[in-house]
N, C-alpha and C positions, 0 to 999 in steps of 0.2 A: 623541480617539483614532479610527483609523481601524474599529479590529473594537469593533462593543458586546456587552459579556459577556452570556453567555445568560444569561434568566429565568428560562425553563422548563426544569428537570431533566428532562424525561420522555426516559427513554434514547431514545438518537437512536445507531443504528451505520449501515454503509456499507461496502461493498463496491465497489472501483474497479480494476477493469482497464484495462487498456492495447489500445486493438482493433489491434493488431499481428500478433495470430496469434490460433488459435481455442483457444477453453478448453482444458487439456487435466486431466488428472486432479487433480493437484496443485492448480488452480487451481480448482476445483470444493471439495476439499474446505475449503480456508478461506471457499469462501464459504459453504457449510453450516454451518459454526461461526459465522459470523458474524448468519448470517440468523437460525440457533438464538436467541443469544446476546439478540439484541431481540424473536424471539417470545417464546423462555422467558419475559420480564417484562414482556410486552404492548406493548414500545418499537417506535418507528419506524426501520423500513429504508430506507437508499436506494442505489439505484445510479447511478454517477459516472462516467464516462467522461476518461480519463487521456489526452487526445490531443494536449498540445501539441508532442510532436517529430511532425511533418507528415509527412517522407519517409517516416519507418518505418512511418504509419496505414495500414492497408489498408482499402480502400474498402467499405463495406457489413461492415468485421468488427464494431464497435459492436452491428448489428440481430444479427447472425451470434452474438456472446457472449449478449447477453438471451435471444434464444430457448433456446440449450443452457441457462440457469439454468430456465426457465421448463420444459425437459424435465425437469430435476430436481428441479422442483416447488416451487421460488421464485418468491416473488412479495414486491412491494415498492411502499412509498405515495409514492415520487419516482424520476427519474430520467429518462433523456433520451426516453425513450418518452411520458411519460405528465404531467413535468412537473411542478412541486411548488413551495412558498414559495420557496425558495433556489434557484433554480433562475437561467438554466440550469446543466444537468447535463454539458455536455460542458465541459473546460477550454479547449478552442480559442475556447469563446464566451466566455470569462471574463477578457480579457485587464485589460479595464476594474478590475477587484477586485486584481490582480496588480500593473497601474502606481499605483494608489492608494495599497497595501501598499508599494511602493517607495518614493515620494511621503514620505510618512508616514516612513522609516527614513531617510530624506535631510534630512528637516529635522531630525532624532535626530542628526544626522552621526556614521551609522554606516554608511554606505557610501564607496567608492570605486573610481576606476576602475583598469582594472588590461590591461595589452599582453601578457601573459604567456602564452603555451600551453603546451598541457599538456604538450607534450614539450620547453619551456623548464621546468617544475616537476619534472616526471621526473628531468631532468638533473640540479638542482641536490640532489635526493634524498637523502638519506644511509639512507635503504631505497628504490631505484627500483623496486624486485619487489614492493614494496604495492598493495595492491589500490586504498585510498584515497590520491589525491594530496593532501600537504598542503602549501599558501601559506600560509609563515610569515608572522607580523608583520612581518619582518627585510625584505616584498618591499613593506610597503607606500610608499609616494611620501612623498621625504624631502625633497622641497622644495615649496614653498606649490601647489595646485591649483587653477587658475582657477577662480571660485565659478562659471560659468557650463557648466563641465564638465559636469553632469549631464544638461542640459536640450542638451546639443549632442552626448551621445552616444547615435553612431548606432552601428552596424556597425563592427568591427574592436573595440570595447572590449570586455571584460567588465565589470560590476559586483557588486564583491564587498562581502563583510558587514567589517565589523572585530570581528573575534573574541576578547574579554577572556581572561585568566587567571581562567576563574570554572568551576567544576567542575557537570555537570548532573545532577541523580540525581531518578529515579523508578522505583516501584515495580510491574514489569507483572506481569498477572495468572499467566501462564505461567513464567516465568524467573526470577520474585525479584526483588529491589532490583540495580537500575542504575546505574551512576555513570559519567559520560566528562566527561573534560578537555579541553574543545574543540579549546582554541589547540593544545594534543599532535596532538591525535590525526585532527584536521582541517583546522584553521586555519582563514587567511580564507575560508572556501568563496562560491563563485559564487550571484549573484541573477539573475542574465540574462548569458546568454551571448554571444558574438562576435556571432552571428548576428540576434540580436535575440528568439531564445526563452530564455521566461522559464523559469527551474531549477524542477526536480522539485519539492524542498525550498521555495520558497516557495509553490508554484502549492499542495502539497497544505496547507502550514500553514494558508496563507488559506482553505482550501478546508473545511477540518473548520472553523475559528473559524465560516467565513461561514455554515454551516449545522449550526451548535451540535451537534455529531457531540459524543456525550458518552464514547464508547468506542470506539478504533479497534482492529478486530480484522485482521491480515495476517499472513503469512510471516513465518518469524523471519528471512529474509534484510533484509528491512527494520530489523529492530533497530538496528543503529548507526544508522540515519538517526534516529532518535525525537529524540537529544539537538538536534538541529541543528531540527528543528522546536519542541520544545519553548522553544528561545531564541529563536526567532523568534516562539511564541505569546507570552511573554513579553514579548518590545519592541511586538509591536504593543496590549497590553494585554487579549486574549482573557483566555478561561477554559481551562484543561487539560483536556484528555479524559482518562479514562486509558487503557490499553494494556493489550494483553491479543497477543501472538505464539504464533503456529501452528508447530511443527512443519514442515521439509518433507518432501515425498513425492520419493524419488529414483528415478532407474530400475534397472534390476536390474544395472547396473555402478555404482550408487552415484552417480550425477552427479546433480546438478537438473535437471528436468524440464524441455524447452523445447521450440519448433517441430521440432528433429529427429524428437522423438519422436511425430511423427502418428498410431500406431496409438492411440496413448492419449490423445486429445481425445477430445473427447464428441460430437463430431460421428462419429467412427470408431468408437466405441462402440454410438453408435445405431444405426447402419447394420450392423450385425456383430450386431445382435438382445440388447442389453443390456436388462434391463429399469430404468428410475431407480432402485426399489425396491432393486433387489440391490445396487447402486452406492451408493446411500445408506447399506445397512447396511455393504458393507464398508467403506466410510469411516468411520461412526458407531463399527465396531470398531476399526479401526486407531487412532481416537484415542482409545480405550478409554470412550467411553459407553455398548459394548455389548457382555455377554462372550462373544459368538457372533454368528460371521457369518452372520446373518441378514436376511430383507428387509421392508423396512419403508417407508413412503412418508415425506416431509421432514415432512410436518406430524403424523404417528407420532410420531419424533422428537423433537419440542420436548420432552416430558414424560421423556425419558434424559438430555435436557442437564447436564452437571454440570461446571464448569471444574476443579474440583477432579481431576474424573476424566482429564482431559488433563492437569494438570498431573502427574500420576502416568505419565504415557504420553507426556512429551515429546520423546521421541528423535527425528530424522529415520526418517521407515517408507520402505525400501529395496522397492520393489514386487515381488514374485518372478514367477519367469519363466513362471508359468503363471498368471499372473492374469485374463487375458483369458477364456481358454478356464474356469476355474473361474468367472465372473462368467457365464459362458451356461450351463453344465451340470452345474455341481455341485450334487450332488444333496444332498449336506447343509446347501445355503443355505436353510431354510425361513422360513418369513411369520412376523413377529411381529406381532401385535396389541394394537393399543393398546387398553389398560384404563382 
């Protein structure tokens, strides 16, 4: 087998952005949870760098996100700064782990190749207004495929998974017991794309396997992606993390948070005279480990962690329109101290 199952339990979590844009609030607070999540029980953190779509990296955002974690007073014993067993930390360096992990599912013969775009799957749709495209069984290649197809594709193929009639279910810390029916609700989904970058879904499966991440903590927009890594942990013969989904932070029309919303990065924050303190308790409250908006430093913190208490609090929190200005001079944000 290409992944060897961990040894060592000692919780291992991870926090991986994308350096596409600069942190912004939303993305701040899962990482606080997450970082929580491995101090609470003396586990190791790490941070990952998610950069293999190229176009979209922007240059110098990587150094640009570390530092805004580091103003909110995270810190971490891997990652592309600092380097660590499993390393490296960026996925652009990792491509090696990726074609091995490919490798490995081709000799499984559970890959093939596949000429289809997305707006040939669109079409053929019978929902095209879905969010997720699914490549049915129905598209896979109904007559013999040269055995030397894999090793001769370049550019223009995709290679996709063959996806069973097998149902996936696990239990995340946040949202209760899971279950999705691949072939429905996904089908054969992409391992490498036209272009020759390697899919989200494989790069992060391998990527928790390859550094025994014992619990992944992210957004609940990632949720349906879990089952489709989870079968992927599975063929390649890993060990299961488990799952634990954050709540998101929307903006005050309700939308998810993304580069529109520039005044709420933590780079605009700072600059606007935010102190981390105040940002960390209203985040600590909003996912209800604190019952007042109060300010408190991340390593304060560790000792309010309770997933129980987010679970109780998992709604999407709709940020209101005075937040900014309440995070500088609200005077009823006082200091809490840790006992």
């Amino acid at each position: 087998m290409y992944i060897i199952p961990m040894q060592n339990m000692e919780y291992q979590g991870r926090f991986a952005p994308s350096p596409t844009g600069l942190l912004h609030v939303g993305n701040a607070r899962t990482a606080l949870i997450a970082w929580c999540a491995a101090r609470h029980c003396g586990g190791i953190f790490i941070v990952r760098g998610e950069d293999l779509d190229k176009p979209r990296v922007v240059p110098g955002m990587m150094e640009a996100q570390m530092n805004d974690l580091k103003w909110l007073g995270l810190d971490w014993d891997a990652g592309p700064d600092i380097g660590g067993v499993h390393g490296p930390y960026l996925q652009s360096l990792r491509h090696q782990h990726y074609q091995a992990a490919l490798d490995q599912l081709h000799r499984q013969e559970m890959l093939f190749p596949c000429t289809r775009s997305r707006k040939d799957l669109r079409g053929l749709a019978s929902e095209p207004n879905r969010a997720t495209i699914v490549c049915p069984q129905s598209l896979r290649p109904t007559h013999d495929v040269s055995p030397q197809w894999y090793t001769e594709a370049n550019r223009g193929v995709t290679i996709r998974l063959k996806v069973p009639d097998q149902r996936i279910e696990f239990l995340d810390r946040v949202f209760g017991p899971q279950k999705e029916l691949l072939a429905v609700e996904v089908g054969d989904f992409a391992l490498r794309r036209k272009d020759g970058i390697y899919a989200y879904q494989l790069a992060v499966a391998v990527d928790d396997l390859f550094m025994n991440i014992t619990e992944v903590v992210r957004g609940k927009d990632l949720l349906d992606s879990t089952a489709r890594q989870l079968f992927l942990m599975d063929l390649l013969g890993g060990t299961r993390p488990s799952y634990a989904h954050v709540p998101l932070v929307l903006n005050p029309n309700g939308e998810k948070l993304s580069k529109r919303d520039a005044s709420l990065s933590l780079a605009a924050l700072r600059e606007s005279g935010v102190a981390p303190e105040r940002l960390v308790g209203y985040l600590a409250w909003s996912l209800g480990l604190l019952p007042d908006k109060v300010s408190l430093s991340a390593r304060e913190l560790i000792q309010h962690f309770d997933w129980n208490a987010v679970k109780k609090h998992r709604s999407d929190w709709i940020l209101p329109g005075n937040f900014l200005r309440s995070l500088v001079s609200d005077v009823t944000l006082s200091h809490c101290t840790a006992t």
